[in-house]
C-alpha positions in Angstrom: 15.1 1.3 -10.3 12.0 -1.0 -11.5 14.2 -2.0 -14.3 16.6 -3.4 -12.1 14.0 -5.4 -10.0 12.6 -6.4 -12.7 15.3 -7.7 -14.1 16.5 -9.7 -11.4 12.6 -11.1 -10.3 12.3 -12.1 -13.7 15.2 -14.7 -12.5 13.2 -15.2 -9.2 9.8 -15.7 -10.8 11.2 -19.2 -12.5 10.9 -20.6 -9.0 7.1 -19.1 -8.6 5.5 -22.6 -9.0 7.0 -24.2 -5.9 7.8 -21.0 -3.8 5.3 -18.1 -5.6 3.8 -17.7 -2.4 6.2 -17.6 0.0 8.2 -15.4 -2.4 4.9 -13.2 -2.5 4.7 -12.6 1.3 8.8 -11.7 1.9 8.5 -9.3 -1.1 5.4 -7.5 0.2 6.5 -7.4 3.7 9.4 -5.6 2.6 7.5 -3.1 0.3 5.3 -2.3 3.1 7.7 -1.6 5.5 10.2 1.6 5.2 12.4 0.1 2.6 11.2 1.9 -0.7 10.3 -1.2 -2.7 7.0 -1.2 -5.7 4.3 -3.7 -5.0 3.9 -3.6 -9.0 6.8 -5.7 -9.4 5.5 -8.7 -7.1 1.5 -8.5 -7.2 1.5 -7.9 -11.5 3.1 -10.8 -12.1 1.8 -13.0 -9.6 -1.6 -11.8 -11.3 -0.7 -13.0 -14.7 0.8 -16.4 -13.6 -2.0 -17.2 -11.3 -4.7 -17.1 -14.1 -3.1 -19.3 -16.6 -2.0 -22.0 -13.7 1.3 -21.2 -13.6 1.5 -21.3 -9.6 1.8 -23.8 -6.6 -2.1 -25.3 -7.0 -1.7 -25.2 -11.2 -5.5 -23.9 -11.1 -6.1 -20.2 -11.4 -8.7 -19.2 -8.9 -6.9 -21.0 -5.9 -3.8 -19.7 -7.6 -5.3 -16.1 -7.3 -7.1 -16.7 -3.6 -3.5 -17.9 -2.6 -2.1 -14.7 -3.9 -4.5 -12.3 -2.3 -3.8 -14.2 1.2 -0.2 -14.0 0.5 -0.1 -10.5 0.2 -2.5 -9.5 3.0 0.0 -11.3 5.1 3.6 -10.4 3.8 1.5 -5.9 3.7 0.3 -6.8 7.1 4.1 -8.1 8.6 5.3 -5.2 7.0 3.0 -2.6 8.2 3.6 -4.4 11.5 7.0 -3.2 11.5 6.5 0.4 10.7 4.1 0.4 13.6 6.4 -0.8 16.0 9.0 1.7 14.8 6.5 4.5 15.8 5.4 2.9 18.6 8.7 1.7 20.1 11.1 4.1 19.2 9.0 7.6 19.3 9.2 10.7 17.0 12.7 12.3 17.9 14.2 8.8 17.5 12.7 8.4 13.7 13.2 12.2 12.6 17.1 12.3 13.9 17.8 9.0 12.7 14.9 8.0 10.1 17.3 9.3 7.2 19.8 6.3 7.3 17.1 3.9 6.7 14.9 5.4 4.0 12.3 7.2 6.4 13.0 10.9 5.0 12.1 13.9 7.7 9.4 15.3 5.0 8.0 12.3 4.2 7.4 11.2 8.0 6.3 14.8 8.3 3.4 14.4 5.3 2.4 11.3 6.3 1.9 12.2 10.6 0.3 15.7 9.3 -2.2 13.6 7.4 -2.9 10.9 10.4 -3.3 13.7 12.9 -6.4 15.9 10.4 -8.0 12.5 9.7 -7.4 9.8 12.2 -7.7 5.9 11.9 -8.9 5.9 8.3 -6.1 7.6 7.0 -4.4 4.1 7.4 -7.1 2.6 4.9 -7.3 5.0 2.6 -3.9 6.0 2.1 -2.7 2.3 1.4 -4.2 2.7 -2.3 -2.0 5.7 -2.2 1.3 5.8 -3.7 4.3 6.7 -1.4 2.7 7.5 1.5 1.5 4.3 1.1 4.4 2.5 3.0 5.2 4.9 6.2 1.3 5.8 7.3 1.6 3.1 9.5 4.5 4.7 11.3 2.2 7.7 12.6 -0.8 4.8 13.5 2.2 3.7 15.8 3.3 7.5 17.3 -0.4 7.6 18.3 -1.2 4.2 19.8 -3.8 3.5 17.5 -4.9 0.2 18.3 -3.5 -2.6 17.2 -7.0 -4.4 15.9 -8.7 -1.3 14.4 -5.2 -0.9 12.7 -4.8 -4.3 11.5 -8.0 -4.1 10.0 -8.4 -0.8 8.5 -4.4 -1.6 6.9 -5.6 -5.2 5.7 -8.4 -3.7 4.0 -6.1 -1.3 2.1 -3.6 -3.3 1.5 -6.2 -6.7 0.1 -8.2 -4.0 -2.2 -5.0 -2.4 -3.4 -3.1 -5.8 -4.4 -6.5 -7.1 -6.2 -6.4 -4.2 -8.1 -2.9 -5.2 -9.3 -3.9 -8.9 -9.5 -6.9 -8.6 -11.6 -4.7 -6.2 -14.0 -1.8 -8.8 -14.4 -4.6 -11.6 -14.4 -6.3 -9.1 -17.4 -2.9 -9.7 -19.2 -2.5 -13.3 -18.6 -5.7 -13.7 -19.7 -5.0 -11.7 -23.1 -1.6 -14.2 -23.8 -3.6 -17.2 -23.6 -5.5 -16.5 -26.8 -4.0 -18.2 -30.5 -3.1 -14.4 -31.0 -1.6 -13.6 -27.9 1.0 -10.9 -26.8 4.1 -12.7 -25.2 5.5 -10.0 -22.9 8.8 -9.8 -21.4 8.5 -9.3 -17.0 9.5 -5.5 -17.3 6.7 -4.7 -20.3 4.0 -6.8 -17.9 4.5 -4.4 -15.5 5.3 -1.1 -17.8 2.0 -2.3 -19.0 0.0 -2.8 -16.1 0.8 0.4 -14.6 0.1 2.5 -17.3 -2.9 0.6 -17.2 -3.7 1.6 -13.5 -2.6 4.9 -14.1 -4.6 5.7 -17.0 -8.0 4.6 -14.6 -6.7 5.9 -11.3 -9.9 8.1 -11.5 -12.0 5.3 -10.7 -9.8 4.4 -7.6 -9.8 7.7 -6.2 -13.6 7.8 -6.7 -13.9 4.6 -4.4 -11.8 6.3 -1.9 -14.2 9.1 -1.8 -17.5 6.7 -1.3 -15.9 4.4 1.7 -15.0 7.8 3.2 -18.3 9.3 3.1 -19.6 5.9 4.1 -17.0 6.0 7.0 -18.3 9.6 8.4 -21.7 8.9 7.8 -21.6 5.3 9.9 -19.2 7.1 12.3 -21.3 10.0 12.9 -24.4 7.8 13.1 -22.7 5.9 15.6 -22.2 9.1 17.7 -25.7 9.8 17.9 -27.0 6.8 18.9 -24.6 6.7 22.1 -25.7 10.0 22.9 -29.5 9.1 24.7 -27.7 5.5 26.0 -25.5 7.9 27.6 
């Protein structure tokens, strides 16, 4: 499958200068909504072009600012959708039908099982995690989280996640603009960047764990200072 989309963005991405951001937000939308689609593809790329000024603005930090916006926008409209779909069309609906359109019974299973044990964070945290990544906003709809603690806690996830990806294509860009540099085909950028993630996913996880303990911590503090006001 990624050889395929690679294959054919590589056509796409020779439009990147005039449309690279527009193209970034209809290609994240769609990975973060139920349609099984890698963010690797889209945010890799865009990384690499963006720091050698190959973008709209031709200068690699607004290049790279108007990628991070791009994709907070094109995760978020996503996201949005899923939400809806929970919200909207309730479990029964999504577990009878969910199967035609990519949503598998196990998967929405995992992903409500770990909403219900862990609540509103789940829909941070888990959008640094691969394939539940795209339907934990389904369960945020089954149980009306709201809509601005969910916006926020997804937009988080989703910037810090699509950084991550920028800085590694940016990382590569930055490699190929030496005298000696490695020109790279669009499938090997992204072969190469995600063996690159992989290899520190470690690290990632380890953030996870601190903005969690953070999270209870603050949370619980919170609890015990309404407890005397009440």
């Amino acid at each position: 499958m990624l050889e395929t989309l690679a294959s054919h963005l590589e056509v796409i991405a020779g439009y990147a200068p005039v449309w690279g951001f527009v193209l970034i937000v209809v290609f994240m939308a769609i990975e973060s909504s139920f349609i099984p689609f890698p963010s690797e593809v889209v945010m890799i790329p865009a990384g690499f072009m963006a720091i050698r000024g190959e973008l709209t603005f031709a200068h690699a930090w607004m290049d790279m600012t108007g990628c991070v916006l791009a994709g907070l926008v094109g995760c978020l409209i996503g996201a949005y959708v899923n939400y809806w779909l929970g919200l909207k069309l309730g479990r029964p609906v999504l577990h009878k039908y969910g199967r035609y359109f990519f949503l598998k019974e196990e998967a929405l299973n995992q992903a409500e099982d770990v909403f219900r044990r862990y609540g509103d964070i789940t829909t941070f945290v888990c959008r640094l995690i691969p394939v539940i990544r795209q339907i934990i906003s389904i369960p945020a709809g089954l149980a009306q989280m709201p809509l601005g603690r969910f916006t926020f806690f997804t937009g988080l996830g989703a910037s810090i996640w699509n950084i991550i990806l920028l800085a590694v294509g940016a990382f590569f860009g930055y490699l190929s603009m030496g005298e000696d540099g490695e020109k790279m085909s669009y499938l090997e950028l992204v072969h190469q960047g995600k063996d690159l993630i992989s290899e520190h996913y470690g690290w990632i996880f380890l953030g996870l764990g601190v903005c969690i303990v953070l999270y209870i911590l603050v949370h619980r503090l919170k609890a015990r200072m309404a407890k005397p006001a009440a």
